[in-house]
ZAMARGU-4260 file (C-alpha; in steps of 0.2 Angstrom, whole numbers, plus 5000, padded with zeros to 4 digits):
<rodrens>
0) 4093/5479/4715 | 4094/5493/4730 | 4078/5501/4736 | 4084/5517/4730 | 4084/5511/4712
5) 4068/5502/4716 | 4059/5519/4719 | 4066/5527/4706 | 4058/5515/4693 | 4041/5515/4702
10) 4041/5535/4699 | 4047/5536/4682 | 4035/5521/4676 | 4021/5534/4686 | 4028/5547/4675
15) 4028/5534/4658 | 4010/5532/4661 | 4004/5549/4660 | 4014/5556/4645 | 4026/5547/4630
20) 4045/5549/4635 | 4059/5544/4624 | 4072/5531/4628 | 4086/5541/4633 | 4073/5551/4646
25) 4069/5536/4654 | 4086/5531/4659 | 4090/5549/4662 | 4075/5552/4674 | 4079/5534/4683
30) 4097/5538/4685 | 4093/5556/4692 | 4080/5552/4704 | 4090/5535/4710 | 4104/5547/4716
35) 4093/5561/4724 | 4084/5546/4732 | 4102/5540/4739 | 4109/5558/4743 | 4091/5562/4753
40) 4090/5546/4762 | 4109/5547/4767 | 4107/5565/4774 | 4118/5575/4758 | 4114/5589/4748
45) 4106/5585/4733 | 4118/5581/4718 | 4117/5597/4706 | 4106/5591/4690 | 4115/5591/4675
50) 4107/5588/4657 | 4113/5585/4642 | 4111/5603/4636 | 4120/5611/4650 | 4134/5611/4640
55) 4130/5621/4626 | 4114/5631/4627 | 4112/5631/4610 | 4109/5614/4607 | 4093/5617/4620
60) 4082/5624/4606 | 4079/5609/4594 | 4067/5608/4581 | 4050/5601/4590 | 4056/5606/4610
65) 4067/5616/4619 | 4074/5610/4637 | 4076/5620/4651 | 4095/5622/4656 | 4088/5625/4674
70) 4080/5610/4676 | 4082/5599/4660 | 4065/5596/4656 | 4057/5599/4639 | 4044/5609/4634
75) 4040/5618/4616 | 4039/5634/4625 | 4047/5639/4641 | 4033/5652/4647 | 4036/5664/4662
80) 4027/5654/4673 | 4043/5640/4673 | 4056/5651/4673 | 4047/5661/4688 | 4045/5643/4698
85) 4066/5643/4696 | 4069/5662/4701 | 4072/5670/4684 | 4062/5678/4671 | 4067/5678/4653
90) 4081/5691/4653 | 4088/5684/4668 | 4086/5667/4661 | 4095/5673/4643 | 4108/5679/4653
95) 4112/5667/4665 | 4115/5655/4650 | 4123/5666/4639 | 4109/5667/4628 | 4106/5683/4616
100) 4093/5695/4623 | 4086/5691/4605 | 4084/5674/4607 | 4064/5666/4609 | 4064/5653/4619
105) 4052/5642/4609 | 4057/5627/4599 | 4059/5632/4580 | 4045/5622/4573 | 4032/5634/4584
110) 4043/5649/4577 | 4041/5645/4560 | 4023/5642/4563 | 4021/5658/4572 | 4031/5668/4559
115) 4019/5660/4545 | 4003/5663/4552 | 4009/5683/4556 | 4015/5684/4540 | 3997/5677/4532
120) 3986/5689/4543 | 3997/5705/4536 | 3993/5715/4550 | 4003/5730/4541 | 3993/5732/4528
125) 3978/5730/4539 | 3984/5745/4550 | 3989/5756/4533 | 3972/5755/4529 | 3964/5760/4543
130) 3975/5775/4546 | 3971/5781/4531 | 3952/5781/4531
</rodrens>
């Protein structure tokens, strides 16, 4: 086994530790930090990140995460604080990626909850009354 591989499943078995990751993460976050291990030691550029979404956008927003097309991590919520660390806010993000200007970036489970809980508090009728009196 090259060194590079070997440093590659020190750091991801770091990242294990800390926080549950899915099969397909694992090999994924070992394959990509092997190659940008091998392209920094030889003296390349590093290889362009590609995740599984990067294809269709769409398929980012699933029901309990969304990932990042920038970076291909997963988050339920992708807060203006990440996309300021990749040079974009959320219009410029939506844009990039051919997103609609309508479209939340927060995975559906946390909309639906979200929508719920709005709907439940009734805010409108909250605000009728207090016009009125």
């Amino acid at each position: 086994m090259d060194d590079f591989l070997k440093e590659a499943l020190e750091i991801v078995k770091a990242q294990a530790s800390v926080r549950t990751m899915t099969e397909d993460e694992i090999t994924s976050m070992v394959q990509k930090l092997a190659n940008g291990i091998r392209a920094i030691s030889l003296g390349e550029a590093e290889p362009e990140e590609a995740c599984e979404a990067c294809g269709d956008p769409r398929k980012a927003v699933k029901e309990k995460s969304i990932t990042c097309l920038e970076c291909g991590k997963s988050f339920k919520i992708l807060t203006r604080k990440h996309l300021a660390s990749h040079g974009l806010d959320a219009a410029a993000y939506r844009e990039k990626w051919g997103l609609k200007k309508s479209t939340p970036l927060v995975c559906k489970a946390l909309q639906r909850e979200r929508r719920k809980k709005m709907k439940d508090m009734k805010l409108w009728e909250k605000r009728r009354k207090h016009a009125a009196s």
